[in-house]
C-alpha positions in Angstrom: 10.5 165.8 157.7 7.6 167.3 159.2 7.3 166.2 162.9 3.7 164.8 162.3 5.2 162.8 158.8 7.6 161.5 161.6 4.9 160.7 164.3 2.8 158.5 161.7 5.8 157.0 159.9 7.5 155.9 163.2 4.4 154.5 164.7 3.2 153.3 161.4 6.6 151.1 161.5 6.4 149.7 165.3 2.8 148.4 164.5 3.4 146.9 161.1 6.2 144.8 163.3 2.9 142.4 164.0 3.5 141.5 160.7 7.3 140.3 161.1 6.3 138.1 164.1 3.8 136.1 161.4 6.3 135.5 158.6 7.7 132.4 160.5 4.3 130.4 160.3 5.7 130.1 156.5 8.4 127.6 157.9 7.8 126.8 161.3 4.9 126.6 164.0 7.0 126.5 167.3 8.3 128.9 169.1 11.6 129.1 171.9 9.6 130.5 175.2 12.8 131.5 176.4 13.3 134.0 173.7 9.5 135.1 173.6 9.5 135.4 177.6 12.7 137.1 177.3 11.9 140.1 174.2 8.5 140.7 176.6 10.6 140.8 179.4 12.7 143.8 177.1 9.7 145.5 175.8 8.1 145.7 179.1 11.4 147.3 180.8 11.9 150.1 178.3 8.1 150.7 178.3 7.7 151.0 182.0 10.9 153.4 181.7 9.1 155.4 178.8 6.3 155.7 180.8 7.6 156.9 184.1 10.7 159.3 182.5 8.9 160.5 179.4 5.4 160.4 180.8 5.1 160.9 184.0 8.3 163.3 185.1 7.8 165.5 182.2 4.0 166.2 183.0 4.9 166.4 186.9 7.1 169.9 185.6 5.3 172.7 187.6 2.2 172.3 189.9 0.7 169.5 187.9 1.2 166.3 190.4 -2.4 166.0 191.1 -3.4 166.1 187.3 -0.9 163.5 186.4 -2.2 161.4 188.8 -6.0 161.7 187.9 -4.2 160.9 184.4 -2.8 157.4 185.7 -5.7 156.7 187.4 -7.9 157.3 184.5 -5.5 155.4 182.6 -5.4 152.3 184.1 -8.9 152.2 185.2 -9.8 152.3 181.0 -7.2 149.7 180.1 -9.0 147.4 182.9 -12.6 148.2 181.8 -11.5 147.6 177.9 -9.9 144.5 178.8 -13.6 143.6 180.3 -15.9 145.0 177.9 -13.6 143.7 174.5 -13.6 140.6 174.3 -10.1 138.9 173.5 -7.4 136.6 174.5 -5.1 137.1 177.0 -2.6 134.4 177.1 -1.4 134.4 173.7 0.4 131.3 173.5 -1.3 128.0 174.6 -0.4 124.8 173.7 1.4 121.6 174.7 5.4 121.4 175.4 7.2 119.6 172.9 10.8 120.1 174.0 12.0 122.1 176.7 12.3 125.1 174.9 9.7 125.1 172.3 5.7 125.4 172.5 3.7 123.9 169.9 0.7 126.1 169.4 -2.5 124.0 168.4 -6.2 125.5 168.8 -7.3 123.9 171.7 -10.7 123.3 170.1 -12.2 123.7 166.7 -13.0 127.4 166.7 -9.9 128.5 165.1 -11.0 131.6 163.6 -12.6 133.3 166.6 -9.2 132.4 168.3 -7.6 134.5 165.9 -9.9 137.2 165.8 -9.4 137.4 169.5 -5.9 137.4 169.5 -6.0 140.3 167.0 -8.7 142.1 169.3 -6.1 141.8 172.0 -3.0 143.5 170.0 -5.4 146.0 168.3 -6.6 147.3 171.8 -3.1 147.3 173.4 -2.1 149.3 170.7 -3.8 152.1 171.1 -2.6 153.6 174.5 1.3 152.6 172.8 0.2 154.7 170.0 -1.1 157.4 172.0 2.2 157.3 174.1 4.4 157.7 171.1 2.8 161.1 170.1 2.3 162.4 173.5 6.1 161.6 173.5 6.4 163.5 170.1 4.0 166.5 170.7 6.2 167.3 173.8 9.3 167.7 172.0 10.9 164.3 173.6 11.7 162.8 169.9 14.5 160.5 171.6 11.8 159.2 173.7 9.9 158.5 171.0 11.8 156.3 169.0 13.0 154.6 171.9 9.3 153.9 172.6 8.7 152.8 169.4 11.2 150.3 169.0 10.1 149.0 172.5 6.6 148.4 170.8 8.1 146.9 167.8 10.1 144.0 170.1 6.7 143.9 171.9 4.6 143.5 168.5 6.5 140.9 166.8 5.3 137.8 168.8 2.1 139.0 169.4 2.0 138.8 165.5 3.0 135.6 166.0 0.8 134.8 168.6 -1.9 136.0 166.1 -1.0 134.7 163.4 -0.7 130.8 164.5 -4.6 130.4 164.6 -4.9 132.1 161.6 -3.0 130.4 159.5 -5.4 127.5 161.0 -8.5 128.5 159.2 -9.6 128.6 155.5 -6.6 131.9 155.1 -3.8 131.7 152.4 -0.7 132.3 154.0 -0.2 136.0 152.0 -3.8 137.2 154.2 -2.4 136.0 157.1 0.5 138.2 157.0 -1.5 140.9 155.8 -4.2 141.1 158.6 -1.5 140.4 161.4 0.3 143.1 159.9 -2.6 145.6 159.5 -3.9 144.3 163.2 -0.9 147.1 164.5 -0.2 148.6 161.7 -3.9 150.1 161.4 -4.3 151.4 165.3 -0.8 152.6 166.0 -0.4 155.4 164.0 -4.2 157.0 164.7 -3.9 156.6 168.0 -0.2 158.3 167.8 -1.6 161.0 165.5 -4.4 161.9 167.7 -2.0 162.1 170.8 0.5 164.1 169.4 -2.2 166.7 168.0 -3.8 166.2 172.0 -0.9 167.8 173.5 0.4 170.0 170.2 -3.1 172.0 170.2 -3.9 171.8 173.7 -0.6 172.0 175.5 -2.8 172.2 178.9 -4.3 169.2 178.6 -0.4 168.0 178.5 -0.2 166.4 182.3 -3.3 164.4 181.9 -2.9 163.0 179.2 0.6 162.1 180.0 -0.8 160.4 182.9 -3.6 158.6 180.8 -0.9 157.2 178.7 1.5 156.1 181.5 -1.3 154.5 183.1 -2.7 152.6 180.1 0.7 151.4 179.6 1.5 150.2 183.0 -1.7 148.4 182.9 -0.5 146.6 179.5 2.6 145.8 181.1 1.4 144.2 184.9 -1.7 143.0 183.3 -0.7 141.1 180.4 3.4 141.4 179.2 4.5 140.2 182.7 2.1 137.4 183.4 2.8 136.0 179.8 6.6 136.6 180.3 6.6 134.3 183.4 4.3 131.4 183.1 7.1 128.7 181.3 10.0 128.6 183.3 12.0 131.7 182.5 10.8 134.2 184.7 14.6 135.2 185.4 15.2 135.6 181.7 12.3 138.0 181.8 13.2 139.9 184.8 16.9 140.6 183.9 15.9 141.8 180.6 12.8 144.1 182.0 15.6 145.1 184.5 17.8 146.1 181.5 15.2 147.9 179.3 14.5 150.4 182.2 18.3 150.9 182.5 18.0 151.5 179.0 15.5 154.1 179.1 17.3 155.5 182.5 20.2 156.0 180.6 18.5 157.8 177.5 16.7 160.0 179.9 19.7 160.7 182.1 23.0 160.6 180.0 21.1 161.5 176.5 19.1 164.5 178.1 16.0 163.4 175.4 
């Protein structure tokens, strides 16, 4: 398969994962924190790996330290700004404790559908710098990376789909749209902004150490700014913390042991 069929069909897959995390507002409308804090917890590990072993050390190769860092910089100052000029949601679950394990989620007032169109603005922007990681990943030859990336993103994406889809299934929405749009919420920005990374650094191969650094930096920001705050807010911060400890070994190990 041709590397750029393989970019957009990899990337194409961890967005549409949105749309798994909505299938279970067919049966159910609650939700185990533990295993929500816990699969951010993972994501967040083997995307903070991803971003410092197949971002930042790769584009570091050479005499290119102060360009990566201009990258992060750059990075995480535009996740920041985004995140104040978009508006959207940032804790995606709120509601009241009806066990100790499960969170009902109820609209805390009657504006349902702007709830769910903020939600969706929040997973369609964080998409973008994943997206962009994933082909950076790609265009650089680091295919192992990539997938590992991508499957990080997926575990990420399936309870923001949830997330998303809880208010939506609120409003005047069959239950067929609502699956659809949460699905389409990652499944629509993933894959362009993986495409137009991996042609970034495939066509411009200088431009390779900054955007690197963008990418890491957009991601870190993701991950401190919103996956670990929402992974440690309902009791299971140690749940989240052992697993974000495992994903980087994960990613320590691909990196080391793997040689991807």
């Amino acid at each position: 398969m041709e590397p750029v069929l393989t970019v957009l069909l990899v990337s194409l897959l961890a967005g549409c994962a949105t749309g798994l995390g909505a299938l279970p507002i067919l049966v159910v409308s609650t939700i185990s924190h533990r295993v929500y804090d816990a699969a951010l917890g993972l994501a967040a590990g083997i995307m903070f790996g991803a971003a410092v072993f197949a971002l930042i050390v790769p584009g570091m190769e050479g005499e290119s330290l102060g360009e990566v860092l201009v990258g992060v910089l750059l990075g995480g100052l535009f996740l920041l700004v985004a995140n104040r000029a978009i508006p959207h949601f940032h804790m995606l679950i709120n509601g009241r404790r009806t066990g100790e394990r499960d969170v009902e989620i109820e609209p805390e007032d009657a504006d349902t559908v702007r709830r769910a169109l903020l939600v969706g603005g929040s997973i369609t922007l964080h998409n973008v710098p994943e997206g962009l990681a994933v082909g950076i990943a790609f265009g650089s030859g680091l295919e192992g990376v990539g997938f590992s990336l991508a499957l990080a993103i997926a575990i990420q994406n399936v309870p923001d789909g949830f997330a998303m889809a809880v208010p939506a299934s609120r409003t005047d929405l069959s239950d067929a749209r609502t699956i659809l749009y949460t699905t389409l919420s990652g499944g629509i920005p993933e894959p362009i902004a993986a495409l137009a990374g991996f042609v970034l650094v495939a066509v411009f191969t200088q431009l390779f150490p900054v955007a690197a650094g963008f990418a890491a930096g957009t991601m870190m920001a993701v991950i401190f700014r919103e996956m670990i705050p929402q992974s440690h807010g309902h009791g299971y911060a140690d749940e989240a913390t052992l697993l974000f400890i495992f994903g980087f070994s994960i990613m320590l190990f691909v990196d080391t042991v793997l040689a991807v």
